[in-house]
C-alpha positions in Angstrom: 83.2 192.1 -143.5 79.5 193.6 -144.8 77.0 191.5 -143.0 74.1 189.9 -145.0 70.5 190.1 -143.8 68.2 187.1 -144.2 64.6 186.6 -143.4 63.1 183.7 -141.8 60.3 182.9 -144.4 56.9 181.7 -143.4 56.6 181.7 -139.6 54.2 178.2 -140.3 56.6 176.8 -142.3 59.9 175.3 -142.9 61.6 178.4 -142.9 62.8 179.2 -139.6 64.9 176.3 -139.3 66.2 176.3 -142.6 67.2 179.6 -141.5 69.0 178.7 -138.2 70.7 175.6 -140.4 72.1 177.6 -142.1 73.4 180.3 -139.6 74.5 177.6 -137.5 76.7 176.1 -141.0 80.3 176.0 -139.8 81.6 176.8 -143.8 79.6 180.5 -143.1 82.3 183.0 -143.3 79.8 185.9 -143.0 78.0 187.6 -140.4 74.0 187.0 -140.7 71.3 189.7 -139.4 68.0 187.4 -139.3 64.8 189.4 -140.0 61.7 188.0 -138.3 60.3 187.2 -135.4 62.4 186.3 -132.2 59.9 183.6 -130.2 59.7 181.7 -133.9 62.8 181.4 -133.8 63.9 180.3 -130.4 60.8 177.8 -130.9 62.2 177.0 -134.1 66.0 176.2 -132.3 64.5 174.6 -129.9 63.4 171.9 -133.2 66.8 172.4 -134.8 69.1 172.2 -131.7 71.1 174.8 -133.3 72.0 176.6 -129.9 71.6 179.8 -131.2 
């Protein structure tokens, strides 16, 4: 299966955990490459408890 690539939006935003919501969404049948930056996004899971 092709993976998709999604970006995290605006780093001072709502985006990173939209982002992680929706990676973390059970119903996702495709792999996800996230673009952006790695320590917004761990802080950003650590908001979302997404563990991932």
């Amino acid at each position: 299966m092709t993976p998709i690539a999604l970006t995290m939006g605006d780093p001072c935003g709502i985006g990173p955990e939209i982002t992680l919501k929706a990676c973390a969404d059970p119903r996702r049948n495709v792999p996800v490459v996230v673009i952006g930056d790695a320590h917004v996004l761990a802080r950003a899971d650590s908001f979302t408890g997404t563990g991932l």
